[in-house]
C-alpha positions in Angstrom: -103.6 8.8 -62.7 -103.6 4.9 -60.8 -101.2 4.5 -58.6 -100.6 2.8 -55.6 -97.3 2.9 -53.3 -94.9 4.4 -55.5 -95.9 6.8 -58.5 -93.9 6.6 -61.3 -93.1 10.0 -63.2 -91.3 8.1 -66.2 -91.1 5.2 -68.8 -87.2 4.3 -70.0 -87.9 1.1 -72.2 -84.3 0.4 -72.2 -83.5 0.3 -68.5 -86.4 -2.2 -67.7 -85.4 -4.5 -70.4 -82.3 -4.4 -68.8 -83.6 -5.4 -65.6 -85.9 -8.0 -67.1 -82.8 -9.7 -68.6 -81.9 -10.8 -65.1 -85.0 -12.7 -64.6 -84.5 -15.4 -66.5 -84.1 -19.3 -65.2 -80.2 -19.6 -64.9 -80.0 -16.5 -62.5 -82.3 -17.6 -60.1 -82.0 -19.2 -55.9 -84.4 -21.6 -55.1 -84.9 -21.3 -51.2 -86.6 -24.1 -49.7 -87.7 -23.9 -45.8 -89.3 -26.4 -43.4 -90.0 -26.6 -39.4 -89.5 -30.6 -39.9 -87.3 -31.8 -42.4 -85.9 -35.1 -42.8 -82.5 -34.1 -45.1 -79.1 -33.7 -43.8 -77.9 -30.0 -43.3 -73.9 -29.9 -42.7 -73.7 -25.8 -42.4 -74.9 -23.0 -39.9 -75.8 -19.5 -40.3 -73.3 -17.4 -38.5 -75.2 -14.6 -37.1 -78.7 -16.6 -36.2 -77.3 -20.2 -35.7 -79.7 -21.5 -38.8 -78.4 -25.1 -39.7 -78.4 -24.9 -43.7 -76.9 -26.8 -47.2 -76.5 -25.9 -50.7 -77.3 -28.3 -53.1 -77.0 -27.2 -57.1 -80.7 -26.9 -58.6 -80.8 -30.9 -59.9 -80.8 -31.1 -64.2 -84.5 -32.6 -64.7 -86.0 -29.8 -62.3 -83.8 -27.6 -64.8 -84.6 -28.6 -68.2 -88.7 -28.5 -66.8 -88.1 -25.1 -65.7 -86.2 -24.4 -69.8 -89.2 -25.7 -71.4 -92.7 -24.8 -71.9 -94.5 -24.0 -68.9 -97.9 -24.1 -68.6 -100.4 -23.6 -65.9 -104.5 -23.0 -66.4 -104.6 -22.0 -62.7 -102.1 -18.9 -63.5 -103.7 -16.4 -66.0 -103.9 -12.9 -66.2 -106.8 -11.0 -64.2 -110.2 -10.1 -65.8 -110.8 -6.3 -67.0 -111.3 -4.6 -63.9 -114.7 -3.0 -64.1 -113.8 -0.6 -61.6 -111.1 1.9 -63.2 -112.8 4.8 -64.2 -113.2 5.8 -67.3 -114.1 9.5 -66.6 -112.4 11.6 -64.6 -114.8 15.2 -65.7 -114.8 17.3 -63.0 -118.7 18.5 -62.9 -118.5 21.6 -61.0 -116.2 24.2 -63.3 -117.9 27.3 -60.6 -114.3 28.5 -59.4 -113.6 31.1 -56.6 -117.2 30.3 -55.0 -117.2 30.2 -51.7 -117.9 26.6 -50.1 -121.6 25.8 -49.4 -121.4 25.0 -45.4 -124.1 22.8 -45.4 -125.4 19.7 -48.2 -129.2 20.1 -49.7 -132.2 18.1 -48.0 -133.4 16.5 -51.3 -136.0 14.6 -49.5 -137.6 13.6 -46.5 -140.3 11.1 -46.7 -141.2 8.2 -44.8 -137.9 5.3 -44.8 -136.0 7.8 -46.8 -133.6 10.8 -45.9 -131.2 12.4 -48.9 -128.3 14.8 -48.7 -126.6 15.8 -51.7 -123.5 18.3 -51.8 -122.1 18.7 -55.3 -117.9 19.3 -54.7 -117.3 23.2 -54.9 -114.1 22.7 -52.3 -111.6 19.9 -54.0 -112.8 19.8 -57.8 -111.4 16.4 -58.1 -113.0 13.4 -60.0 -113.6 11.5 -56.3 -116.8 11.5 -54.6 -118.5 9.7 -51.0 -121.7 8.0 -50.1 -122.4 7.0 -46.8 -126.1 5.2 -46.0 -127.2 4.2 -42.4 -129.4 1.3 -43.2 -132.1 2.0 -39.9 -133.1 -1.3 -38.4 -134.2 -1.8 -34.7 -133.7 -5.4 -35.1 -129.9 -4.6 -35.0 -129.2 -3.8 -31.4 -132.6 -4.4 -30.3 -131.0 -7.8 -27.3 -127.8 -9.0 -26.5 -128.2 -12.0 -29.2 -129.6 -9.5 -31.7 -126.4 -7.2 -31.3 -123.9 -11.1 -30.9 -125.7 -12.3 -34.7 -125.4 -9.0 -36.3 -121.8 -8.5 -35.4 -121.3 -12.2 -36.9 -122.9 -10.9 -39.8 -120.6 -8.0 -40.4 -117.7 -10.5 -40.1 -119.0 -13.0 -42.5 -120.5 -10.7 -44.9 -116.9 -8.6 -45.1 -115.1 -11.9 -45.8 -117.4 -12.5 -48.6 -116.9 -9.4 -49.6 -113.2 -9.4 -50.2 -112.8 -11.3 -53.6 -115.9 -9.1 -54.6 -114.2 -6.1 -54.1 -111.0 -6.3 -54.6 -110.6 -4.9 -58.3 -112.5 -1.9 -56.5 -109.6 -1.0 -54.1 -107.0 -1.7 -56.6 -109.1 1.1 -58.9 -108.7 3.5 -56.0 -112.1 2.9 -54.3 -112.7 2.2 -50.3 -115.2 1.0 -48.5 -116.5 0.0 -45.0 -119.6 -1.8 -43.9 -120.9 -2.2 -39.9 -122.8 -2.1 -37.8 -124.2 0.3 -35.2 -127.0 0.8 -32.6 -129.5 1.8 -34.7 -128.3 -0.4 -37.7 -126.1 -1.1 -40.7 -123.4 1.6 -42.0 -122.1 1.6 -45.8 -119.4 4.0 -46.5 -117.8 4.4 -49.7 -115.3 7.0 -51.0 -112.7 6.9 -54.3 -113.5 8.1 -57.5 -116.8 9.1 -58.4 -117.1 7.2 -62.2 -118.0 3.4 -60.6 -118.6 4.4 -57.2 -122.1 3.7 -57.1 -121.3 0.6 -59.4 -119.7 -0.7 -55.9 -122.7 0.2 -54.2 -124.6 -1.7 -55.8 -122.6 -4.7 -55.5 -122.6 -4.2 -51.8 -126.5 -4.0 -51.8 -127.2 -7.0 -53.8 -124.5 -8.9 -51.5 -125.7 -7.7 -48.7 -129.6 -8.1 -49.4 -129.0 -11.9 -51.2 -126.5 -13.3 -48.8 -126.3 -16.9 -47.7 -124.6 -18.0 -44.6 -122.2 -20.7 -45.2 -120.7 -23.7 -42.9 -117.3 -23.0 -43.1 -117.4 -18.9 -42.8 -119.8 -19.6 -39.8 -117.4 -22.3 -37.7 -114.5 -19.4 -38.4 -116.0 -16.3 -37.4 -118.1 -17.6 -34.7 -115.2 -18.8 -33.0 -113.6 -16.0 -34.0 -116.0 -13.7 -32.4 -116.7 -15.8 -28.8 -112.7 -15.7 -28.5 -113.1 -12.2 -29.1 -115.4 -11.4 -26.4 -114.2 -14.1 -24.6 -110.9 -12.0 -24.2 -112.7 -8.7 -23.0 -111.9 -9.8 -19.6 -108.5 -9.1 -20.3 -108.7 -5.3 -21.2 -107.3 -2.7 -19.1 -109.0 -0.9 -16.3 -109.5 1.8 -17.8 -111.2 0.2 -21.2 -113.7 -1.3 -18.7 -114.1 1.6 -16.6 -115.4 3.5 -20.0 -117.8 1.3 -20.5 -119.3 0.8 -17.3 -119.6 4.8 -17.4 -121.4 4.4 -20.8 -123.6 1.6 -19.6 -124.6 4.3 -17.0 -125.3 7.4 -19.4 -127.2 5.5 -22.5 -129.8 3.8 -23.3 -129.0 1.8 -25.7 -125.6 -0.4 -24.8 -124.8 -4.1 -24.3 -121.9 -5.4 -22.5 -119.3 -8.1 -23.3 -121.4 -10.2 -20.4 -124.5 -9.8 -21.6 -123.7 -10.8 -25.1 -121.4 -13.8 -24.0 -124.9 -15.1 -22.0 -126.9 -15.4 -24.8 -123.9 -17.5 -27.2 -125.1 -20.8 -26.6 -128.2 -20.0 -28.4 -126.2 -18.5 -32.0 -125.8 -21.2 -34.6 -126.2 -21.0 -38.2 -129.8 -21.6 -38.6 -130.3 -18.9 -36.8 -127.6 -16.1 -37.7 -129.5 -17.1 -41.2 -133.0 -15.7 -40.4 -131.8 -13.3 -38.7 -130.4 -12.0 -41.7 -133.6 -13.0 -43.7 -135.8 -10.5 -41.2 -133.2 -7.9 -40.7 -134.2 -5.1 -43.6 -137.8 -6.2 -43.6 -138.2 -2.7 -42.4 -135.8 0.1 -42.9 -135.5 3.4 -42.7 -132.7 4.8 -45.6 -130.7 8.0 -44.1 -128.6 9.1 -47.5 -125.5 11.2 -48.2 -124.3 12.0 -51.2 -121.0 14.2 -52.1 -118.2 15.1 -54.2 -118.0 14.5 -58.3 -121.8 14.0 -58.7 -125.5 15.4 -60.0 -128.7 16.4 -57.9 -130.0 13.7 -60.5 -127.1 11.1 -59.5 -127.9 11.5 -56.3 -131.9 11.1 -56.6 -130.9 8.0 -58.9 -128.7 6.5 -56.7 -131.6 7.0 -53.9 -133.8 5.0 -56.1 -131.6 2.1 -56.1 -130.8 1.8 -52.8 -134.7 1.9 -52.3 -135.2 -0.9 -55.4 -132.4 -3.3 -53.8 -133.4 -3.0 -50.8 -137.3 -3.7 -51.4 -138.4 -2.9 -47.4 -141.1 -1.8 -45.7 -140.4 1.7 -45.0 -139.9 2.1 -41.4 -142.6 4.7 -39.6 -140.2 7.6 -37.8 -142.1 6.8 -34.2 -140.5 3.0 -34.6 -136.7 4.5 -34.8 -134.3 3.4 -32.5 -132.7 6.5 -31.5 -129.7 6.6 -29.0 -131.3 8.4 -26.2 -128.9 9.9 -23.2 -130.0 8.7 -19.5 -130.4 11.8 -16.9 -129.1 11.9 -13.2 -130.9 13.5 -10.7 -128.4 16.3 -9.0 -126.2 14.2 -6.2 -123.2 12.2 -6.2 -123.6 8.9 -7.5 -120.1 6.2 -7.3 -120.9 3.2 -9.2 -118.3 0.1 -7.8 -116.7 -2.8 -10.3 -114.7 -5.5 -9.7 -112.0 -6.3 -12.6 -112.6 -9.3 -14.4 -109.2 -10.1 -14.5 -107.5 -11.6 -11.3 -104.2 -10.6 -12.2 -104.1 -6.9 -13.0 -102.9 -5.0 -9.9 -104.6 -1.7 -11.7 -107.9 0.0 -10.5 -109.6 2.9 -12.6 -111.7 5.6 -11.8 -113.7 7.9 -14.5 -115.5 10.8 -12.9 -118.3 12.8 -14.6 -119.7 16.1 -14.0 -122.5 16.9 -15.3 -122.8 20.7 -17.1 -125.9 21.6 -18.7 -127.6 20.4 -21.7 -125.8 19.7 -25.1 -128.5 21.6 -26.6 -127.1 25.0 -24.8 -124.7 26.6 -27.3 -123.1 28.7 -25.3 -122.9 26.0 -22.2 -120.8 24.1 -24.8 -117.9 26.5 -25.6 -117.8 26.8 -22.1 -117.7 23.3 -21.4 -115.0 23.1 -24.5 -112.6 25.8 -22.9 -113.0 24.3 -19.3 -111.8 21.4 -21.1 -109.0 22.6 -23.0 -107.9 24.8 -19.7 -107.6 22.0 -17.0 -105.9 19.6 -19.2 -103.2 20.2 -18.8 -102.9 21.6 -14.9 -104.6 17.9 -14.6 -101.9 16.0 -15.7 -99.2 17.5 -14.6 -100.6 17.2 -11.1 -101.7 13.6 -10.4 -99.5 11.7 -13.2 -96.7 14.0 -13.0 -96.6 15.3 -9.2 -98.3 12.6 -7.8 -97.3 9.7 -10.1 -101.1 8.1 -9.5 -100.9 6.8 -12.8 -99.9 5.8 -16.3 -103.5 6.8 -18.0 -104.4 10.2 -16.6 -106.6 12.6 -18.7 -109.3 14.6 -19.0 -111.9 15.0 -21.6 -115.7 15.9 -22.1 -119.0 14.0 -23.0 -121.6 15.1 -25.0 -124.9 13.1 -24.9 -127.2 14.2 -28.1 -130.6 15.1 -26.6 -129.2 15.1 -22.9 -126.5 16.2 -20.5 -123.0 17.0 -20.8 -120.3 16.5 -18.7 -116.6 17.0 -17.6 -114.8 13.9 -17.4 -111.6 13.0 -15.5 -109.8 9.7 -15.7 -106.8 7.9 -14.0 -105.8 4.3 -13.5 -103.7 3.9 -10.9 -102.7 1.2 -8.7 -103.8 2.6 -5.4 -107.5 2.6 -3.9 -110.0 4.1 -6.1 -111.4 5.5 -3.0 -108.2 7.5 -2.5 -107.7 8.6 -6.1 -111.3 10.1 -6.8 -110.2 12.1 -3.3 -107.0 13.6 -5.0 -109.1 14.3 -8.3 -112.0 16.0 -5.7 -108.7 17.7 -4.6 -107.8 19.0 -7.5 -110.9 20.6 -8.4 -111.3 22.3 -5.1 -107.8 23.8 -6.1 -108.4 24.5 -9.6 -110.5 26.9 -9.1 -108.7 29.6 -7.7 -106.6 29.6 -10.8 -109.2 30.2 -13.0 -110.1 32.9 -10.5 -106.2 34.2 -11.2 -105.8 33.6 -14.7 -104.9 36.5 -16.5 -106.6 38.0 -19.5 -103.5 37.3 -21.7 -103.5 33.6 -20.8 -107.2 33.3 -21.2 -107.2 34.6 -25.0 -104.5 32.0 -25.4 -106.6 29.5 -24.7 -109.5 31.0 -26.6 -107.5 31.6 -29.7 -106.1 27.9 -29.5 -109.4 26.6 -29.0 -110.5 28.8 -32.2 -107.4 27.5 -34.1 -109.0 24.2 -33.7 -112.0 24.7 -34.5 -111.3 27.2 -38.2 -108.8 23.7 -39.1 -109.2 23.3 -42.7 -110.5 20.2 -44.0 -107.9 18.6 -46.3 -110.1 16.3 -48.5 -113.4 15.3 -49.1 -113.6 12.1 -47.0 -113.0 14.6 -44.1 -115.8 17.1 -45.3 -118.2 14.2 -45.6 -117.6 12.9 -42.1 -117.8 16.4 -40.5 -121.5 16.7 -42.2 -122.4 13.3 -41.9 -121.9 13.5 -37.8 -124.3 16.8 -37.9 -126.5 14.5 -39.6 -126.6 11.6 -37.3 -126.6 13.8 -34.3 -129.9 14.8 -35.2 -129.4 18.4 -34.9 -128.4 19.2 -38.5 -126.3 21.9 -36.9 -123.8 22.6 -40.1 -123.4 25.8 -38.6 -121.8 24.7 -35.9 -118.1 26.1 -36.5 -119.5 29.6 -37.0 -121.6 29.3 -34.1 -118.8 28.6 -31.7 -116.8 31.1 -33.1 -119.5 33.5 -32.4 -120.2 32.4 -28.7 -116.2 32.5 -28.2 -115.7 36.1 -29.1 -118.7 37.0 -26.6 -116.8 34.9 -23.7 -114.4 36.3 -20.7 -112.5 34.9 -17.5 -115.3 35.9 -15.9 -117.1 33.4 -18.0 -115.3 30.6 -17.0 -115.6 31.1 -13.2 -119.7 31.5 -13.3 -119.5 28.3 -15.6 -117.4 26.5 -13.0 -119.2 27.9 -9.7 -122.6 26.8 -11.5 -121.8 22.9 -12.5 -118.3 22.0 -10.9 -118.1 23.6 -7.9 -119.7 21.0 -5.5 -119.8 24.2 -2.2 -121.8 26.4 -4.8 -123.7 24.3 -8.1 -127.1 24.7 -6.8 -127.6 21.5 -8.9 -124.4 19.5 -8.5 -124.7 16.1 -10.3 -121.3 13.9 -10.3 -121.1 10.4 -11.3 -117.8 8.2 -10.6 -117.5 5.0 -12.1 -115.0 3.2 -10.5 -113.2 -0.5 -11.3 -111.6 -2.1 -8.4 -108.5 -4.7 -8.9 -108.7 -8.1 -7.0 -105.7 -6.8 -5.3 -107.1 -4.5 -3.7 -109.9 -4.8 -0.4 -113.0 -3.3 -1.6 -115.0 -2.2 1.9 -118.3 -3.7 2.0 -121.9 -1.9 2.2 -122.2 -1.9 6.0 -118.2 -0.7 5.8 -119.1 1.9 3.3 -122.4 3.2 5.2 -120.3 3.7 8.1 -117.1 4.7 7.5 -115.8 7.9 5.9 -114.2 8.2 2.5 -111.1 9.6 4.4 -110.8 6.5 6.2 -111.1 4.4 3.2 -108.9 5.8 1.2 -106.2 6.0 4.0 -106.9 2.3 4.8 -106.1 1.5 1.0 -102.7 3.6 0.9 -101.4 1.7 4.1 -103.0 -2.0 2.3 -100.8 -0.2 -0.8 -97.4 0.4 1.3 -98.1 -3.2 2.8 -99.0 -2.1 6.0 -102.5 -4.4 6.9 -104.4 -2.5 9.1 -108.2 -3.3 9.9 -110.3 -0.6 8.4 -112.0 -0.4 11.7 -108.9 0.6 13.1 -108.2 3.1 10.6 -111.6 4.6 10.6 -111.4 5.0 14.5 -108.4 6.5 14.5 -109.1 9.2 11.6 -112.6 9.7 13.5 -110.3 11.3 16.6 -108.3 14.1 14.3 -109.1 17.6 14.2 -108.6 20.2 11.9 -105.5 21.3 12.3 -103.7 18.6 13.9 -99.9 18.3 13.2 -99.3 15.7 10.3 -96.1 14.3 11.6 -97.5 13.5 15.0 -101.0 12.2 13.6 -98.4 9.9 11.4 -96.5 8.4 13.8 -99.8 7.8 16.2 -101.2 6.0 12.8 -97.6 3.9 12.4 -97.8 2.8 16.1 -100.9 1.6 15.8 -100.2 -0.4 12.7 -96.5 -2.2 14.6 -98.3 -3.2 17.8 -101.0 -4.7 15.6 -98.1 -7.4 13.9 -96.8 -10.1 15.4 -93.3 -8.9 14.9 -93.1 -5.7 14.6 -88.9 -5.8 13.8 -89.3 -7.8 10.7 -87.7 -6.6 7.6 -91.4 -6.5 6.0 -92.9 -4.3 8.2 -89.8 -2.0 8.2 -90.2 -1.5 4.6 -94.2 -0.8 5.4 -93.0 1.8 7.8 -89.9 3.3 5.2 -92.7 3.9 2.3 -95.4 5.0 4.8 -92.7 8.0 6.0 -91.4 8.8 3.0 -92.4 12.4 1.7 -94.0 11.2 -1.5 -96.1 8.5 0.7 -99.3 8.2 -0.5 -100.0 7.6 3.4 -99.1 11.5 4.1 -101.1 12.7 1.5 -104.6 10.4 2.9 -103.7 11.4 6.4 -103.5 15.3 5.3 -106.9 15.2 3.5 -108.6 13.1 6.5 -107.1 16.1 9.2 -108.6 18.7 6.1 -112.0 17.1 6.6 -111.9 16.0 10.2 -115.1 16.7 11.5 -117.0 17.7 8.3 -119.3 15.6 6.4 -119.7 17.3 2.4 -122.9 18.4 1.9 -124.6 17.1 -1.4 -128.2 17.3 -2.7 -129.2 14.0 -3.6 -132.0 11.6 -3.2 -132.7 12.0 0.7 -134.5 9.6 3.0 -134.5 5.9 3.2 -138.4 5.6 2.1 -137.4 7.4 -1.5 -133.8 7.2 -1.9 -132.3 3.7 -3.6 -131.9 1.6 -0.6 -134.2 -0.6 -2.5 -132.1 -1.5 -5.3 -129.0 -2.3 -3.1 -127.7 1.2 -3.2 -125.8 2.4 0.3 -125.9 6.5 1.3 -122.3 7.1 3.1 -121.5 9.6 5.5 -120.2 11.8 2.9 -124.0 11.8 1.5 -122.9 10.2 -2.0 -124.8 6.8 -3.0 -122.7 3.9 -3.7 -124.2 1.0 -5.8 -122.8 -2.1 -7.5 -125.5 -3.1 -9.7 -125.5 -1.1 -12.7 -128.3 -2.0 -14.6 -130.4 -1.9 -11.2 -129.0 1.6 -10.8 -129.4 2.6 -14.4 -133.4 1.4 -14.8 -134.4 4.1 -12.0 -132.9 6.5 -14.3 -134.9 8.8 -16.9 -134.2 9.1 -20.5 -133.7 12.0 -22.7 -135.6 13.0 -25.5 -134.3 12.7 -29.0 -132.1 16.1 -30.5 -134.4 19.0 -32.0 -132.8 19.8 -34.9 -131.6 23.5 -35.3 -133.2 24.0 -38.7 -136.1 22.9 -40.6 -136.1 19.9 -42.3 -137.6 21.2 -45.5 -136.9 19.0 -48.6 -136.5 20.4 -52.0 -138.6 17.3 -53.3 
């Protein structure tokens, strides 16, 4: 059965002539509504104040609307070509268990082909998903600006194409990526590939037109245009990104090369685009092996490339830090936001390691939590506090921790330090009863049935384009799981995350600084502690303007151990005999935040007496001669390297080799 927003379960003839009988031209309100209008209204809306009138409908308007009335331009739709006309379900094998992973039907140069016949659903639907390999999609900034444009236009074209096919219950999507164009349709099987071909033949034939381009070129340089504006946070993430792949281009870079898109050009672009392609295929649900090989065929026919040689992929490749403590600093676009972000990552071990990954997973799922509760709830550091992990196929993985906050970023990548340094004495103290809670949630999650076959297609289809081809995965986890203990969990953490004992500690912290807030220089941040920095920024925060030279002298003289109220008050003297009137109602409400228990102040001043006199001890790059002085980079006295040019920063970096799959790629033709 069609249906779409409401199913109806039952025909009564008489009711709906009934309700048809009230549609007829003497039981109807004309409602007539302008911004401008040049007639006299003599009534108002009581509840919204609308000045109105009510004029009777006039005769001649009447009688036209009584008599015959005909319009060419109104006429019933064409057949729609798209309701299926079969809805056989081809696999009748009942009480099977599910195949976990599709069949490799083949493998040659340009072409990759997964088929799974439905033996989970048994319904008449079925999913195709292609990746259309090109490197001319992603390969420069203006190569990534035109192809987006592309997708725009070409979706717009699209819509009076396709729209009998979503009425007839069929979906698709079309876009692109890094390594080229996505098509992704799902609905019933019967005309499904009848879709895909139209998509093909559009896509393959399409001619850029005037008025599409003026739109969606304006459209798309407003919507870059208005990156600026995104939240801390949003920019922070991609800074991070920029920093741990090797294929990415940023709103910047792509706003540079603008100037130089115009129609002649977006149009040869799309000429040269699939001169060479690589097809990577999957086929599923309500469908043959010979479907499937038949539907290959005619991507391959409407698509008439050059197959692409595997050596010429692009392949998203991860970039690899060498062990240290790298803090990469960003100024916000935006003038006004008074937010700052900071995204640390620690790296744990290879993707590749299976059981590195459960680990990484249950660290995860464990400090969640504890996280934040402790600086957004406790500490109230910030709206957007979380943490998460990151996976890079073919490279590194990492734990990632996140808050935007409006104090210094300095100070809040201190209290998330912090927290790790504490956080691992509860692991040390978890019992074994709270630790099989988190392994059987964390098993829960992963044995989560899938409830259709869009979801079973996307599950495969990310195996797929990780290029591991690990469809095992699940069962795999599962496995490592059941092997794991709290002792686990404390090795994992005292061999990656534990700065005192990782004999390969790797950390990187992206960091975006507001315009509201000072950011220290290089000479400030070669000289000066991260202590003192982040103190300085608490008092700038509580409106207290002390020079940081001040601040850093005065957090030099502490010891360990010093009393906290005392080394306060010494601080807040220092900071009234610096104004000019010290008894001004401003800098008494400096002084009333900078005392108060929950003062950000205390909390700086108590980790600068904690590390009075220690420097932390990282192993990175060592040595002016070899370290990254050259590119800009400054080495503080807590050993970590602080940069501000990114893509500086990220070409001294090495990149990853491309994922080996877990299983050989044998086709069956």
């Amino acid at each position: 059965m069609l249906s779409d927003g409401v199913r109806l379960s039952g025909f009564d003839e008489e009711l709906l002539m009934w309700v048809q009988s009230f549609l007829n031209p003497d039981n109807v309100r004309i409602v007539l509504a302008a911004r401008d209008q040049e007639v006299e209204l003599d009534r108002t809306e009581k509840h919204y104040d609308i000045s109105y009138r009510l004029d009777a409908i006039p005769e001649q308007l009447m009688r036209d609307i009584h008599g015959k009335l005909e319009f060419e331009e109104l006429h019933l739709p064409e057949p729609n070509r798209f309701i299926p006309d079969n809805l056989e379900v081809k696999n009748q094998r009942r009480g099977v268990a599910p195949a976990e992973a599709p069949t490799l039907l083949k493998r040659a140069e340009g072409l990759e082909l997964w088929f799974k016949q439905d033996d989970r659903f048994f319904l008449p639907r079925g999913n195709v998903r292609l990746m259309l390999e090109t490197p001319r999609v992603y390969e420069s900034p203006l190569s990534s600006v035109l192809s987006q444009l592309f997708m725009m236009v070409l979706k717009d074209r699209l819509t009076e194409v396709t729209y009998d096919a979503e009425i007839a219950g069929l979906w698709f999507d079309i876009s692109d990526t890094m390594e080229g164009v996505v098509v992704h349709i799902d609905g019933f099987n019967d005309k499904l590939l009848q879709l895909l071909r139209i998509l093909l033949e559009t896509l393959r034939s399409f001619r850029v037109e005037e008025t599409q381009f003026a739109v969606y070129s304006r459209e798309l340089k407003k919507k870059l245009d208005n990156a600026r504006h995104a939240e801390p946070y949003a920019h922070v993430q991609t800074n991070a990104g920029f920093l741990n792949q090797t294929m990415m281009w940023r709103f910047t870079d792509k706003l540079a090369t603008f100037e130089l898109v115009t129609q002649e050009r977006l149009q040869r672009f799309v000429d040269s685009l699939f001169e060479q392609t690589r097809v990577r295929m999957m086929v599923m649900g309500n469908f043959s092996e010979g479907e499937a090989l038949a539907a290959a065929d005619m991507v391959a026919a409407l698509m008439a490339s050059q197959a692409l040689p595997e050596y010429a992929r692009r392949v998203q490749r991860a970039l690899l830090h060498a062990p240290g403590v790298y803090v990469h600093h960003a100024r916000m676009p935006e003038e006004g936001n008074v937010n700052s972000c900071v995204d640390v990552s620690i790296y744990t071990g290879e993707t590749a390691d299976r059981r590195g990954r459960v680990l990484l997973d249950l660290v995860s799922l464990v400090i969640q939590e504890p996280f934040f509760d402790q600086l957004r709830t406790k500490e109230q550091l910030g709206y957007i506090t979380y943490s998460t992990d990151r996976k890079c196929n073919g490279g590194l993985m990492a734990l990632r921790l996140l808050v935007q906050s409006e104090s210094s970023p300095t100070y809040v990548r201190m209290r998330i330090e912090r927290f790790l340094r504490g956080f691992r004495g509860q692991l040390a103290e978890m019992t074994q009863a709270r630790f099989e809670s988190y392994a059987n949630s964390h098993r829960v999650a992963l044995e989560e049935k899938l409830k259709n076959l869009y979801d079973e297609s996307g599950r495969l289809w990310r195996h797929v384009g990780s290029g591991y081809y690990e469809f095992d995965k699940i069962a795999t986890d599962i496995a490592v799981l059941q092997t794991l203990g709290r002792a686990d969990l404390v090795e994992f953490w005292d061999a990656f995350v534990n700065p005192a004992t990782a004999p390969w500690y790797t950390e990187l912290a992206a960091t975006i600084w507001s315009t509201k807030i000072t950011q220290p220089t290089e000479a400030e941040l070669e000289r000066y502690p991260a202590a003192a920095i982040a103190l300085h920024g608490c008092m700038e925060h509580d409106g207290a303007a002390l020079a940081l030279a001040a601040v850093a002298a005065f957090v030099e003289q502490l010891h360990a151990g010093d009393d906290e109220e005392a080394a306060l008050e010494r601080l807040l003297g220092m900071y009234t005999e610096s104004v000019a009137d010290a008894g001004s109602e401003e800098v008494a409400k400096a002084l009333g935040k900078m005392r108060a228990a929950s003062s950000y102040v205390r909390t700086a001043l108590a980790m600068a007496c904690e590390q009075a006199g220690a420097a932390r001890q990282t192993n990175g790059h060592a040595g002016k001669g070899g370290g990254l002085y050259n590119i800009g980079a400054v080495r503080t006295p807590n050993g970590e390297w602080v940069f501000r040019e990114a893509a500086a920063f990220r070409a001294t970096l090495r990149q990853s080799g491309v994922p080996v799959p877990t299983r050989p790629l044998e086709p069956k033709y």
